[in-house]
C-alpha positions in Angstrom: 123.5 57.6 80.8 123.8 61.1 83.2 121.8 59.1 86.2 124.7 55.7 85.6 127.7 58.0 85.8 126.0 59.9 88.7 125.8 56.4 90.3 128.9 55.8 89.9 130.9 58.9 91.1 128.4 59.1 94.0 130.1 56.2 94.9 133.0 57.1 94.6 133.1 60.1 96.4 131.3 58.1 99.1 134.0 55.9 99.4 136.7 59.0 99.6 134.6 61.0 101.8 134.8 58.2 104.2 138.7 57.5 103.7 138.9 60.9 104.8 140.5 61.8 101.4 139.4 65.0 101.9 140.0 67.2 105.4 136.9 68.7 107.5 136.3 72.1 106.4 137.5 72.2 102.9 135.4 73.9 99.7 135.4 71.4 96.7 136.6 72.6 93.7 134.0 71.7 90.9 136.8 72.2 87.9 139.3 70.0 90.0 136.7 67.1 90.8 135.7 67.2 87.1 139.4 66.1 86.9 140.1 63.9 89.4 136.7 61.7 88.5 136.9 62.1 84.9 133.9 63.4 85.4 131.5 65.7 83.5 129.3 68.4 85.0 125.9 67.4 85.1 126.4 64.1 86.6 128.9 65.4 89.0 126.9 68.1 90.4 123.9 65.6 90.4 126.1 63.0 93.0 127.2 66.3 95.0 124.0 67.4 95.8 122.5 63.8 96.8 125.5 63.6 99.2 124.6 66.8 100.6 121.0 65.8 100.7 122.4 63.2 103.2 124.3 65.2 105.1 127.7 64.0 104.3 128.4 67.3 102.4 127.5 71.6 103.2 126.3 72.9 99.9 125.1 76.6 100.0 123.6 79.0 97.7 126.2 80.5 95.5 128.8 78.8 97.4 129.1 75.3 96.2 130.1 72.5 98.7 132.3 71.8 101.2 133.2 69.1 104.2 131.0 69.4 107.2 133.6 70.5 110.3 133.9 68.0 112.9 132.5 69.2 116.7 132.0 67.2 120.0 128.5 68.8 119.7 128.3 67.9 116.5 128.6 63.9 117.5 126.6 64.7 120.5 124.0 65.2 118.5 124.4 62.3 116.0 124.5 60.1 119.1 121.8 61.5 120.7 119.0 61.5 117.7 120.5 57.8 116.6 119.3 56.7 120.3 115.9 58.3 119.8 115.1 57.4 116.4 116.9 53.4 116.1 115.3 52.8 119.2 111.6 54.3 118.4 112.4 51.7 115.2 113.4 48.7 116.6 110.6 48.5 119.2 108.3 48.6 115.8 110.8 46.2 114.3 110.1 43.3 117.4 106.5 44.0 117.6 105.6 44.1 113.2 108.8 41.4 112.6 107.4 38.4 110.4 109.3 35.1 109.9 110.8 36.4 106.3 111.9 39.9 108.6 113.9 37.2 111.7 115.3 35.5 108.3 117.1 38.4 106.6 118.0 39.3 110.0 120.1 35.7 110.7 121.1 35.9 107.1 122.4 39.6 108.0 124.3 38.6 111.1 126.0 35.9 109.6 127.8 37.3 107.5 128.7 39.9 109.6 130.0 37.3 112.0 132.6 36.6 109.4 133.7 39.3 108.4 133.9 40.6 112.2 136.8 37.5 112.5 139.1 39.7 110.0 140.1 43.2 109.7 141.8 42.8 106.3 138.7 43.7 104.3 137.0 46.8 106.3 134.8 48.3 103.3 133.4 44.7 103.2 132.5 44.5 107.2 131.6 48.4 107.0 128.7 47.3 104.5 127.9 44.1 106.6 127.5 46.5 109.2 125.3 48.6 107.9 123.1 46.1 106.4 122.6 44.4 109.8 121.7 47.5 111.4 119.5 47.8 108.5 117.7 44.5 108.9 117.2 44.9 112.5 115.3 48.1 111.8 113.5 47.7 108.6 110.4 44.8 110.7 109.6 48.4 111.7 107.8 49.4 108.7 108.3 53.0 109.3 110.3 54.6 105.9 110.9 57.6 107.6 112.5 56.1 111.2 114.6 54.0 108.5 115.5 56.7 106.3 116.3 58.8 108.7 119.0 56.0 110.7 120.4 56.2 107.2 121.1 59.5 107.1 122.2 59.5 110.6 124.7 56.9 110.2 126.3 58.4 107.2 126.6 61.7 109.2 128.4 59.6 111.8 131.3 58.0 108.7 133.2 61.5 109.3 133.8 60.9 112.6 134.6 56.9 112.4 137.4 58.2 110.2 139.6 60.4 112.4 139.8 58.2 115.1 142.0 54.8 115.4 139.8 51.9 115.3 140.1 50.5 119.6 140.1 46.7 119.1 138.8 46.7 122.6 136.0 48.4 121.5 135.1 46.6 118.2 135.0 43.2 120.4 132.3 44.7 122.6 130.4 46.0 119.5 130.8 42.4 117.5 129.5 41.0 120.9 126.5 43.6 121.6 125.6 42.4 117.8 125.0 38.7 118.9 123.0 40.1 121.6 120.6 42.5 119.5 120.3 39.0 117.2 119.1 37.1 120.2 116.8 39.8 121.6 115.4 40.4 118.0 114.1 36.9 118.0 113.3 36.5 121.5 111.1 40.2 121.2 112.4 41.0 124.4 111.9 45.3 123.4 113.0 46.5 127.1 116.7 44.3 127.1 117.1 45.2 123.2 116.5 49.0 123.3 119.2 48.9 126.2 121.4 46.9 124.4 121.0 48.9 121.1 121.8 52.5 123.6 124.6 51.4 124.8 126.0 50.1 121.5 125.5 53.5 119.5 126.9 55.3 122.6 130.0 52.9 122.1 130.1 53.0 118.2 130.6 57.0 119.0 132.7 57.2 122.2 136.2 57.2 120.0 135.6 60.3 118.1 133.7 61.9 121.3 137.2 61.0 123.5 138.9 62.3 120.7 137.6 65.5 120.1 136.8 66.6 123.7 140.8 66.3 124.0 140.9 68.9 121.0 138.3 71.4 122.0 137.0 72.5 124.9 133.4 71.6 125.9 130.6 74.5 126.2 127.3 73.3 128.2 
């Protein structure tokens, strides 16, 4: 029973660490969540520390846990390791791929093409997303490259959250995901690790214009 209610308010804190319920910097309260969730200790602290355990929470010894602060080096970082490790997967994905793997993969885009035609339902295309990118890495084999795009991806939520979404911007991304489709099946590597750069550095460039107008940059 613990591990279902731990489920459950790991999603839901999830979902309101992503809405941006709570600001960057803040210590949780553990007496206030248990309110707010309805939610008793054990299976609490249990969804708190696998959030931290993907990054999307600071827990320290004695201290509890907190939201991560938001930096331009910060994202820098995200953006940079997401380059390296995605595209270390994919190039496993197009050369290991089977015929079930380019299935998933069509089945995965598909609805993602749907969804990208409205932005009435964004949790929906958010998860569509995600599973797409998924997909496209999982032919690699590798459950540490895809484990670790998980976690990286997650760490990137924060920063989707504080900056308007550019419609501009979403149209290239729906487009550069047709393109990663084609390129899947074609196992052309070169054209899709290109492709797959230039669409994390775009997924990114938001936040990154955002806060570089906030703080100033150190080299």
């Amino acid at each position: 029973m613990s591990q279902t209610k731990s489920s459950i308010i790991y999603k839901k804190i999830k979902q309101d660490l992503t809405d941006g319920v709570y600001p960057a910097g803040e210590k949780l309260k553990i007496s206030h969540l248990k309110e707010v969730y309805n939610v008793s200790l054990t299976p609490l602290r249990e969804a708190l520390s696998q959030l931290a355990a993907q990054g999307m929470l600071d827990q320290e010894n004695n201290k509890g846990f907190s939201i991560p602060n938001l930096s331009y080096s910060d994202i820098l970082e995200i953006k940079h390791t997401r380059i390296l490790v995605e595209t270390e997967a994919l190039c496993l994905s197009l050369k290991n791929g089977d015929m079930d793997w380019e299935a998933s993969l069509v089945a995965a885009h598909h609805k993602l093409s749907r969804l990208s035609l409205s932005l009435k339902d964004l949790e929906a295309w958010s998860e569509a997303h995600e599973e797409f990118h998924a997909i496209l890495l999982s032919g690699s084999q590798s459950n540490y490259l895809i484990d670790f795009s998980i976690r990286l991806n997650l760490a990137l939520d924060k920063y989707r959250r504080i900056a308007e979404p550019d419609q501009n911007i979403r149209e290239k991304l729906d487009a550069q995901h047709d393109e990663l489709l084609q390129l899947a099946l074609n196992r052309n590597i070169d054209k899709a690790v290109e492709v797959l750069t230039s669409h994390i550095t775009l997924s990114c460039q938001s936040a990154i214009d955002l806060l570089v107008s906030q703080e100033p940059i150190h080299i």
